[in-house]
N, C-alpha and C positions, 0 to 999 in steps of 0.2 A: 744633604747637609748644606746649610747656608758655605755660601759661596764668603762661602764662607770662606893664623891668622898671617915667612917672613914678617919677622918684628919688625915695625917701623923706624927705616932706616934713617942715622943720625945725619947721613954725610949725603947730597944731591944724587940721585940716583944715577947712572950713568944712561949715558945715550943706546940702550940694549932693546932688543926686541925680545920681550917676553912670551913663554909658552903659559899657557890656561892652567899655573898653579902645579903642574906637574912635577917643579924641581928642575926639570930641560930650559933653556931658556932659547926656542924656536919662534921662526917666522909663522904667525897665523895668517891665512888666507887672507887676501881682502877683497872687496865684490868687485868684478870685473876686472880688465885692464888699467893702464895706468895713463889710459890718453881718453881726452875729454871730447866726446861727442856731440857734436851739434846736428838741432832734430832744428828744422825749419816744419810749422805748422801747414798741411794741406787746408787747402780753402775748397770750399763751393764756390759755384759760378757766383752768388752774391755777395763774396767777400768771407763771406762766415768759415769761422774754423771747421772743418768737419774730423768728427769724432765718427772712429770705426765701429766703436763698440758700448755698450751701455754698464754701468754699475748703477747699484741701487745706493740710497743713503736717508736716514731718518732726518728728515728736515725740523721734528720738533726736539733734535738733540741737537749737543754741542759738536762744530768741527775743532775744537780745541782737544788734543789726547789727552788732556788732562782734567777736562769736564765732562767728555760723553762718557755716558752711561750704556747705551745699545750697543747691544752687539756687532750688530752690521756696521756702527761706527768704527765703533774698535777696531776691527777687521778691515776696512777699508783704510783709518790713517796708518797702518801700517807701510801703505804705500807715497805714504808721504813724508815719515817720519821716521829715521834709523834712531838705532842704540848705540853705545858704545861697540856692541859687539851683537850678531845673528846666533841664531842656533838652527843646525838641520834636522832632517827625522829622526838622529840619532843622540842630540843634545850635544854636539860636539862645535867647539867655540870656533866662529869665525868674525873675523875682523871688520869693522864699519867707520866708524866715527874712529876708533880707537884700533890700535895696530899688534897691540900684543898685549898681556898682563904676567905678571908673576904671583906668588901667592904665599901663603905660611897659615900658621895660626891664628892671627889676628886683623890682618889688614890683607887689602888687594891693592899690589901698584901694577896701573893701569897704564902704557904709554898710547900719546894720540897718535892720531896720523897728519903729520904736519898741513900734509893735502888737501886734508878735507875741506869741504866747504859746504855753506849755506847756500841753498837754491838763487839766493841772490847775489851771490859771489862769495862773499866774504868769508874768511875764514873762522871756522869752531875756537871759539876760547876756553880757557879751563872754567874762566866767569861764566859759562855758557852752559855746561855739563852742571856747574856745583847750581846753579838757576834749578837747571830743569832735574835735578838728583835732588834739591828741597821740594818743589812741585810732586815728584813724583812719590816720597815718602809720607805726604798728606792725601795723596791720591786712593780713593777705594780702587780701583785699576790694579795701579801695582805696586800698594804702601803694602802690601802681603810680601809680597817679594822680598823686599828692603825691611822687614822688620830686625832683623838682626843688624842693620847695616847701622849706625851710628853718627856717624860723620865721613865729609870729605877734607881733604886737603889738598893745596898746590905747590909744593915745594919747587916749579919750574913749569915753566911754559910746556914742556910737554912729555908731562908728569900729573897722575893723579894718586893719591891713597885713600884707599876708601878702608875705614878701621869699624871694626865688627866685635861685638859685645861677646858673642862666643864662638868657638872655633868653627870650620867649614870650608873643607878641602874643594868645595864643587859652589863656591860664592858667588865666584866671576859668573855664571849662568844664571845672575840675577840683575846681571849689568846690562840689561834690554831694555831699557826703558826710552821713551822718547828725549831727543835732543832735540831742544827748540832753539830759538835766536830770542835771548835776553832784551825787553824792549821792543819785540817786534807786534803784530797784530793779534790783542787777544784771541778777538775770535776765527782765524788762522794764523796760527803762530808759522813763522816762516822755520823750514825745516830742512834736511840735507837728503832725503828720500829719495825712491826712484821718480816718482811725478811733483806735479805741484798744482796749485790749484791755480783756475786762471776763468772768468766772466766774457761772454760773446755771446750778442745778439740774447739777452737774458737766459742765457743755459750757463748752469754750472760744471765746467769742464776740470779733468786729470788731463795735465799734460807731462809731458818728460821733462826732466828736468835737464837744464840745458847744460849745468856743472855737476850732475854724476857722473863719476869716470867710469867708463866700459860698459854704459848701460843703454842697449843698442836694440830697443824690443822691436817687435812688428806692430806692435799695437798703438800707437805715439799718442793715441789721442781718446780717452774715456768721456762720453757725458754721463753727467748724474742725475740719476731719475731720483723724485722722490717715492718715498712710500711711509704709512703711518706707524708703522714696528716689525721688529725685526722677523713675526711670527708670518708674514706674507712674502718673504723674499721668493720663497720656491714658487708659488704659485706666480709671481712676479719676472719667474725665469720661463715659464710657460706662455704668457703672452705679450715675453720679449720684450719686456721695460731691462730685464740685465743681463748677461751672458753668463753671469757667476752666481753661486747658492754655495752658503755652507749652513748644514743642517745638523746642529749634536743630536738630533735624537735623543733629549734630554727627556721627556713624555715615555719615552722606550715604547713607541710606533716609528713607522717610516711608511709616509704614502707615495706609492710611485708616481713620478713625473718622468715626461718625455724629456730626456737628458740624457748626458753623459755621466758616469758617476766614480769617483775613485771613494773608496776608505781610507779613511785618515785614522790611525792612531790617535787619542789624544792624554793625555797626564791626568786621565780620570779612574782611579782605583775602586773597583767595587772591594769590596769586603766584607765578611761575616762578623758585624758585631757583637762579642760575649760579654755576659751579667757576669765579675766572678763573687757576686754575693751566692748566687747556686751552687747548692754544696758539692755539685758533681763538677761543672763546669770550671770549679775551683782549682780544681787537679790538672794540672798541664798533659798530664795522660789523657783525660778524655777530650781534651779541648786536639788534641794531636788525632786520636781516633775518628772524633768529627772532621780533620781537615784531610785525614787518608780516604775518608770515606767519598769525599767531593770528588768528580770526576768533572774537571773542569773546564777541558776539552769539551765535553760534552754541554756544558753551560753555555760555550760561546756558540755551540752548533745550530744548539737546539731554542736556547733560552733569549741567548742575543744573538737569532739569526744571523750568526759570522761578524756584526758588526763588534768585535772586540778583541781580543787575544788575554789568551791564557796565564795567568802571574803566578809563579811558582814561588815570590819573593814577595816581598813590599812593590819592589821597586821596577819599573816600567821596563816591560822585557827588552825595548827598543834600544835604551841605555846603553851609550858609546862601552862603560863601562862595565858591561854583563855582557855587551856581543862578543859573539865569538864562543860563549859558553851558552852552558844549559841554563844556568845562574838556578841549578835547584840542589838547596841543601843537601848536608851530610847529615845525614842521623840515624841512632842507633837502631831504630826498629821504628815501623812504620807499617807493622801489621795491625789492621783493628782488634781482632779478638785478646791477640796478646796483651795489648795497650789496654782494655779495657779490665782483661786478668788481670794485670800487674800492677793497675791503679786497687784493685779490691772493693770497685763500687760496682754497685749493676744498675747503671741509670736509665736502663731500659723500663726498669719500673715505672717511673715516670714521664709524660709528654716536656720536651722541652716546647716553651713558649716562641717563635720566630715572628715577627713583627716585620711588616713589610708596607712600604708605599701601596697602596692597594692603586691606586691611580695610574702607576707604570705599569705597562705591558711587558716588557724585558724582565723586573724584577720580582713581577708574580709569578711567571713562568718560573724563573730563577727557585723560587721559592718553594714551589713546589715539584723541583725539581730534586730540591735537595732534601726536603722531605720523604722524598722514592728513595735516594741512596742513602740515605740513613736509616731509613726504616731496614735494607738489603744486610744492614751492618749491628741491628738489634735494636735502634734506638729510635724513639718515637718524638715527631713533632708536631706541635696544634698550631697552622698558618692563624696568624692573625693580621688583616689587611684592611689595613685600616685607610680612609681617605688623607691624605696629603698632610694637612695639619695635626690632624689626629698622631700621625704619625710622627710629628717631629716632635708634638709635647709627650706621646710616651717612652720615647725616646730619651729625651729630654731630663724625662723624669724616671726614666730606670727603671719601666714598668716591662721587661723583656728579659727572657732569658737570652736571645739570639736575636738579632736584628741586623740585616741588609741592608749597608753603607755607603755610601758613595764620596769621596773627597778627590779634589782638584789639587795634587801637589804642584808647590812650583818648581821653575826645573831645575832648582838644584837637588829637587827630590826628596825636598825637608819632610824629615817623619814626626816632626816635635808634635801637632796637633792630632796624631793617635795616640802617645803616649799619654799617661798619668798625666792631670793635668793642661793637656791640652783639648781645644778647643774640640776634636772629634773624638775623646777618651772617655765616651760614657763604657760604664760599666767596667772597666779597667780596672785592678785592685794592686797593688802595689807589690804583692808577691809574686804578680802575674807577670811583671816585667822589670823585675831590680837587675836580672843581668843583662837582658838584652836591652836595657836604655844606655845601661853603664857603657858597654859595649859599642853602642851606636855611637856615644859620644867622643869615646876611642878611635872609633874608625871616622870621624868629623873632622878629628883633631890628626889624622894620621898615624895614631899609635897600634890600629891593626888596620887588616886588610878587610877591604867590602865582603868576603866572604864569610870569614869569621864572625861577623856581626851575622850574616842571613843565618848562620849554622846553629848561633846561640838565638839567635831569634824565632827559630823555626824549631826548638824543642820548648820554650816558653810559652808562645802564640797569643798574645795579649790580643791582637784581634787576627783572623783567619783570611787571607790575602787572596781572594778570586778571579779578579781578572782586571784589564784594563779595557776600559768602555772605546768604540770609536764613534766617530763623528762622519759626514757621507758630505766630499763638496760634488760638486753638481756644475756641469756645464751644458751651454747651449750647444745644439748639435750642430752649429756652425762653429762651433772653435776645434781645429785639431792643435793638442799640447804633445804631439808625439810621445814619446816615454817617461817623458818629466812627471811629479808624482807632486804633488800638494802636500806640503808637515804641517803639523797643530800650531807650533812654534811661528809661522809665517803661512794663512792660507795663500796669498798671493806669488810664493817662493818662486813657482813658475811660470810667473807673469811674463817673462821673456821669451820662454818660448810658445806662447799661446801665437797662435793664426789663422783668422777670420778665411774658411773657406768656401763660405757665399755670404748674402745678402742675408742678415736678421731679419 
């Protein structure tokens, strides 16, 4: 699939350090210490900075976060460029530019961090955030994110409200977006990150930035190699132009390279697309039958060769939110045969129609995977694999009983674009999800609990929730990052502890 509110307070907010919308009002972490590091650049004998280690960067994109389009950009100004606030593997809100938020029904107040500062001293304005918070709302990047967002406000120098068209208890996890310096160099906007960009002897260098507090890496000094898209970085990491590769495995291949490799998680939900104009599939009993039948564990084993993990919910098992539980419904019965008795149809009669990117390797397997345990369960399905396009116009056009999905939630986890009416709700019928929308909206607004909603959502099933896809970053086998671990949220998160232990 294309890539595809606390009421706002009348009186100045007080001088408080806010928790991430919890109701608590707690100190959030902030990155590093609270003492500023000075990095002095190592030279070569000719004067020249010397740069330990190499990253890649598309040179016919923009170094602006707010123009590049490539991937390998994106992922790279990461390290130049914070948000108000980080998120770890777990989507749990840590502090950057901004030092705490509070939250309610309608608005986010945001407080900065007085400290902070621009690469080139200066201190973050709220003029600075509300710059780069319009930027970012016209931005295809991350005007997804911020669609619900509205407006900002500055009631005080360090004070934000960010007010929201409809409710959303998990907001603040949209507050990542790049802060630039208002006026400063389009095409590198000066930024408060861990490095900064710096020109020697015609190489384009990452260097550290000399006003982040507590950011103390072994690596002080990146040069940038070019390369012509982002579809060559791995092979780019094999004859050592980078040290770093992140690869979604988006194709659903993976060709081994001599590297190091972790799996990354990332907020990519496969799912089982249902038609409920099918008069069987119309019945939430058989659509139930169909999802008891999926053994999903076995999808990730066998279909996504491990690169994925199992979704019992909508929502991403990683989820600060669901850890610590199983985060799998309550429901009354979740036997096939029974479900299918009880509904009174026997749609084993008929082949359902399953529609699939015939182009991915992961989700043909997928596909006829699930064909086997459906078949095990009485019920018959004809794969239809179609090339790429093909697939998204019948999709498109509702030519599927069943179809294999894939959406990129942002991390607040927003489910609006499966439901009725959104942007990935083909085939959705409105009987299919009148409670568990109502529901989701409750639990948005804080009037139930996240479980409550899976429970009513998981005896409706408007679409059937499979797994979450991962991603594979990749290192040279000169970097040791000890135990540190790569999030989707920040591939770079463990840039500090990477350490070059020999010669590239």
């Amino acid at each position: 699939m294309k890539k595809i509110i606390c009421i706002l307070l009348a009186a100045v907010i007080p001088a408080l350090v806010f928790s991430a919308c919890s109701g608590k009002d707690i100190d959030l972490p902030l990155p590093g210490a609270q003492t500023k590091v000075s990095v002095e650049p190592q030279t070569n004998e000719d004067g020249s900075i010397q740069a330990q280690a190499r990253l890649v960067y598309a040179k016919n994109d923009s170094l602006n976060p707010y123009e590049a389009v490539s991937s390998v950009n994106i992922r790279l100004l990461s390290l130049v460029y914070d948000g108000l606030f980080t998120l770890d593997s777990a989507y749990n809100l840590n502090g950057a530019v901004a030092k705490g938020c509070a939250g309610g029904t309608g608005t986010v107040n945001v407080m900065l961090d007085s400290s902070a500062r621009f690469s080139d001293g200066t201190p973050v304005t709220p003029q600075d955030i509300v710059y780069s918070f319009e930027l970012a709302k016209e931005s295809d990047v991350y005007g997804e994110r911020l669609a619900h967002f509205t407006s900002v406000s500055t009631p005080n120098a360090s004070n934000m409200i960010f007010t929201l068209d409809e409710p959303d208890i998990y907001a603040q996890n949209c507050l990542t977006f790049p802060i630039i310096k208002e006026g400063s160099d389009e095409a590198r906007p000066t930024g408060t990150g861990r490095y900064i960009f710096a020109e020697d002897a015609g190489r384009l260098l990452l260097r550290v930035n000399p006003n982040r507090k507590g950011f103390a890496p072994s690596i002080t000094c990146f040069e940038l190699t070019e390369i012509k898209d982002s579809s060559v970085t791995n092979s780019s990491l094999e004859i050592g132009s980078t040290c770093f590769s992140f690869d979604e495995l988006e194709d659903g291949s993976y060709t081994r390279v001599n590297a190091k490799t972790q799996n990354v998680l990332m907020n990519n939900l496969v799912y089982l697309g249902i038609n409920g104009s099918n008069e069987y599939l119309a019945d939430s009993l058989i659509r139930r039958a169909v999802s008891s039948a999926i053994d999903r564990n076995e999808l990730v084993t066998s279909s996504f060769q491990g690169h994925a993990k199992a979704a019992v919910s909508p929502f991403n098992p990683d989820w600060y939110v669901i850890a610590g539980t199983d985060g799998a419904p309550t429901v009354e019965n979740s036997d096939i045969a029974s479900l299918i008795e009880e509904s009174g149809n026997n749609p084993g009669r008929m082949p359902f129609s399953l529609v699939v990117n015939g182009e991915n390797g992961f989700k043909l397997d997928a596909a006829k995977q699930i064909r086997q345990m459906l078949a095990q369960a009485g019920l018959s399905v004809m794969i239809h694999a179609l090339p790429k396009e093909d697939y998204y116009t019948a999709v498109r056009n509702g030519d599927f009983d069943m179809y294999i999905g894939e959406i990129r939630l942002t991390d607040n986890m927003n489910l609006y674009p499966l439901f009725r009416g959104g942007r990935c709700s083909y085939g959705v019928m409105p009987d299919m999800q009148e409670q568990s929308f109502a529901r989701y909206v409750q639990m948005l607004s804080g009037e139930c609990e996240l479980m409550d909603f899976i429970n009513v959502f998981s005896s409706e099933l408007p679409f059937i929730p499979l797994c979450y896809r991962s991603g594979l970053a990749l290192y040279t086998n000169s970097i040791d990052f000890g135990d540190s671990a790569c999030c989707i949220t920040d591939v770079f998160g463990n840039v500090d502890r990477w350490i070059i232990t020999k010669d590239e």
